[in-house]
C-alpha positions in Angstrom: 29.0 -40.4 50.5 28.6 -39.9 47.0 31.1 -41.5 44.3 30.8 -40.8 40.1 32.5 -43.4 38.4 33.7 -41.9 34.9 33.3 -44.8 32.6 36.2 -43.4 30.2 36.2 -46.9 27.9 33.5 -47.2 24.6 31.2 -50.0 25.0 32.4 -52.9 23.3 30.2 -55.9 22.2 32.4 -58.7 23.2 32.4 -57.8 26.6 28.7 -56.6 27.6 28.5 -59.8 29.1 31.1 -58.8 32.3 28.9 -55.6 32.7 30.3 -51.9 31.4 33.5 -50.5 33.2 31.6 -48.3 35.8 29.1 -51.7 36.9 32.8 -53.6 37.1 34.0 -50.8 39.2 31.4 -50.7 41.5 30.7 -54.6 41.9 34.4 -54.7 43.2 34.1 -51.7 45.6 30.8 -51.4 47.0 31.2 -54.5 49.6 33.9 -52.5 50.7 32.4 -49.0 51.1 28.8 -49.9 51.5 28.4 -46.3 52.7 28.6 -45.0 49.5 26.4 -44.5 46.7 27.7 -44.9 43.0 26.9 -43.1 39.8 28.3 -44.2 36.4 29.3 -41.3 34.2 29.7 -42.6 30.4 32.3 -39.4 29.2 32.9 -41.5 25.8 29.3 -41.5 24.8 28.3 -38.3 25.9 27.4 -37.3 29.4 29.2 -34.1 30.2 32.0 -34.1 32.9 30.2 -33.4 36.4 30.4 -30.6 38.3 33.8 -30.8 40.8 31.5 -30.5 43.8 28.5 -32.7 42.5 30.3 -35.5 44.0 32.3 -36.7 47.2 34.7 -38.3 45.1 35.7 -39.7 41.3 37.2 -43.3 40.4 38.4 -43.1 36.8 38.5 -46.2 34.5 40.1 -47.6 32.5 39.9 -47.3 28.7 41.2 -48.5 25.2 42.9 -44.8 24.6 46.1 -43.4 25.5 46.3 -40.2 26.7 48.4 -38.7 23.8 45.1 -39.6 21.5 42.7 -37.2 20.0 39.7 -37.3 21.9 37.9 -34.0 22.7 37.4 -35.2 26.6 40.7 -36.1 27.8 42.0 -32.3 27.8 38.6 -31.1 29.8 39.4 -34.1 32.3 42.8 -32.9 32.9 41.7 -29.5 33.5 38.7 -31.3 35.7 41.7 -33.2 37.6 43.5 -30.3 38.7 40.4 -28.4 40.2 39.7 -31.2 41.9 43.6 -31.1 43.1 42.4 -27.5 44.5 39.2 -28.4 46.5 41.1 -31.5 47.8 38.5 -34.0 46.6 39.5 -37.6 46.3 39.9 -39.4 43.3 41.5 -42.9 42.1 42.6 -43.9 39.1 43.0 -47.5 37.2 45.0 -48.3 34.4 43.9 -45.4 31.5 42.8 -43.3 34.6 46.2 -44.2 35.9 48.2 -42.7 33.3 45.5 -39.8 33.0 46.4 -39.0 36.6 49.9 -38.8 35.8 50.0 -37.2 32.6 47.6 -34.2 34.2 49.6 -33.6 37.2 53.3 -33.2 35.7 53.8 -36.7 34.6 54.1 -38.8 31.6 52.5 -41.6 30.1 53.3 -43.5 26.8 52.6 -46.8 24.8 55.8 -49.0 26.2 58.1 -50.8 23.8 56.7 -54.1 27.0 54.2 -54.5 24.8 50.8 -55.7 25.3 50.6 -57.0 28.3 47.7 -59.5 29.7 47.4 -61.9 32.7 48.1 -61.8 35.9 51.3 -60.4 37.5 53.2 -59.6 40.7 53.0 -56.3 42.0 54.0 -54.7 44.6 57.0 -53.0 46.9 59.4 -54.0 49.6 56.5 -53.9 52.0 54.2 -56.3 50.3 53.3 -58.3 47.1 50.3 -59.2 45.5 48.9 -60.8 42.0 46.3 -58.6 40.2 45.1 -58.5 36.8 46.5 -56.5 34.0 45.0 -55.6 30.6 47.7 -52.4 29.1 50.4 -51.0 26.6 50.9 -47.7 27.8 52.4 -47.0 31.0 53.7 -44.0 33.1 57.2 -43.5 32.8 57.7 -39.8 34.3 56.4 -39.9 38.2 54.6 -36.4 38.6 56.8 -34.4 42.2 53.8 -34.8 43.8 53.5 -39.0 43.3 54.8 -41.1 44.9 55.4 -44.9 43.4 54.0 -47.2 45.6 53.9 -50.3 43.4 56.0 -52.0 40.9 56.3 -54.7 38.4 59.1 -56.9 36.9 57.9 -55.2 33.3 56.2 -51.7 34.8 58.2 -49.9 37.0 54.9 -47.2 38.1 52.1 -49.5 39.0 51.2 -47.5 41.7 51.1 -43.6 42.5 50.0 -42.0 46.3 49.7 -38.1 45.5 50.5 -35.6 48.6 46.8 -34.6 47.4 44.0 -36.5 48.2 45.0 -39.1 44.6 45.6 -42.5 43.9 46.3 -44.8 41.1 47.2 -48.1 39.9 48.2 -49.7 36.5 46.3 -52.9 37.1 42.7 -54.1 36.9 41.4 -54.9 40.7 37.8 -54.7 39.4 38.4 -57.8 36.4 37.0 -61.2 37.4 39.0 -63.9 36.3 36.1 -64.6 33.0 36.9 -61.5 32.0 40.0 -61.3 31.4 40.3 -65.1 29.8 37.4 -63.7 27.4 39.9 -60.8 26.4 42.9 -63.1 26.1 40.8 -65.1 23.3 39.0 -62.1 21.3 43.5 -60.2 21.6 44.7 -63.8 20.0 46.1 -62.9 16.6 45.7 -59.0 16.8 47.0 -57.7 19.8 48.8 -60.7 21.4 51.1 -63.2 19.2 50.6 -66.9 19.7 53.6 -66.9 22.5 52.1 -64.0 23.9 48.8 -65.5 24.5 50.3 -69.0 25.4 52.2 -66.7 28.3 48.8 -65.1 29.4 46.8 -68.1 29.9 49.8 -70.1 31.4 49.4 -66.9 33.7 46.1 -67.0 34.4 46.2 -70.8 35.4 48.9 -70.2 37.4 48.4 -66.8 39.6 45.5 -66.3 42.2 44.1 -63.0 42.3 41.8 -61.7 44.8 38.5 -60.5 43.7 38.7 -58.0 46.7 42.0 -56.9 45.8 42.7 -53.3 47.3 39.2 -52.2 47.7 39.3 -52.0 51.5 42.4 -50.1 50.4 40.6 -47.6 48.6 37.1 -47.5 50.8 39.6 -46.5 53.3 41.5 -44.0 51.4 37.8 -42.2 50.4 36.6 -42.3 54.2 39.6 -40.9 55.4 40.1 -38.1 52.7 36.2 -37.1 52.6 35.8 -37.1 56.6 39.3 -34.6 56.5 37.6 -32.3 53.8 34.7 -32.0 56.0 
């Protein structure tokens, strides 16, 4: 089974360390779906949008845009998103790729008046409820007909979308180790986080256990299951 990862962040210095988003993505994944073989697609730098059918399936990443920005790829990814729709090819979206999802298929996405929001947080339905890591502004606030909300937060109603298409998305980070996300809480002190707001994050991050596995058996599952169908 073959899985492109579009890396949809720009490389940032501060962070090389963790690994780029597509290396994060697959670290988390791959134990889960060892049948699999990844390729990173940098979109932001350069490489072209794939081919719909070059791949079994697409995980979209996060990124530092929103989708009502300027950027020459996000329109072509749309269009991209919807043919995919058409041949029924999987594809799962985090955080940016999230609100991309949305936005593309009859939603809406904006920068919330939550603010910026970093840490870990409870999500989750009636069913069950989980900490994950979080690391946005913007957040869905029209559900497309086809989506269904399968996750929520005290402060983000859509953390989580199932599609009656073979589509899924979440507003959180499964694929942030702990390191990482304490690195951005220190580099977001004094520009994007106030001294409460940081105080907040890090109390959060001392006090909530994520697991690094978090929903990737989730998501191997969801690719198997959709792929095998297709065929």
């Amino acid at each position: 089974m073959k899985i492109a990862i579009l890396n949809l962040s720009t490389p940032h210095k501060s962070f090389d360390q963790h690994g780029n988003a597509a290396q994060l993505i697959e670290r988390w994944i791959s134990p889960a779906f060892p049948e699999a073989s990844f390729t990173g697609i940098h979109i932001t730098t350069g490489d072209p949008i794939p081919a719909p059918d070059q791949f079994d399936g697409y995980i979209l990443s996060g990124s530092e845009k929103g989708v009502y920005d300027p950027c020459d790829w996000i329109e072509p990814l749309k269009v991209f998103l919807n043919t995919l729709r058409e041949l029924k090819t999987p594809v799962f979206g985090i955080c940016f790729g999230h609100q991309l999802m949305a936005d593309a298929y009859g939603g809406k996405a904006i920068k919330s008046d939550e603010g910026f929001v970093v840490g870990v947080h409870q999500f989750g339905n009636h069913d069950e409820s989980y900490s994950a890591h979080a690391m946005h502004q913007d957040q869905v606030v029209e559900v497309p007909s086809s989506a269904t909300v399968t996750a929520s937060a005290s402060y983000c109603p859509v953390a989580a979308l199932d599609y009656d298409f073979p589509a899924r998305s979440v507003q959180f980070h499964p694929e942030f180790p702990k390191p990482l996300v304490e690195n951005a809480i220190n580099i977001f002190e004094g520009n994007l986080l106030s001294n409460a707001e940081v105080e907040h994050a890090r109390d959060t991050m001392v006090n909530g256990q994520v697991d690094e596995s978090l929903y990737a058996q989730k998501i191997a599952a969801f690719f198997k299951h959709a792929i095998k169908n297709k065929v």
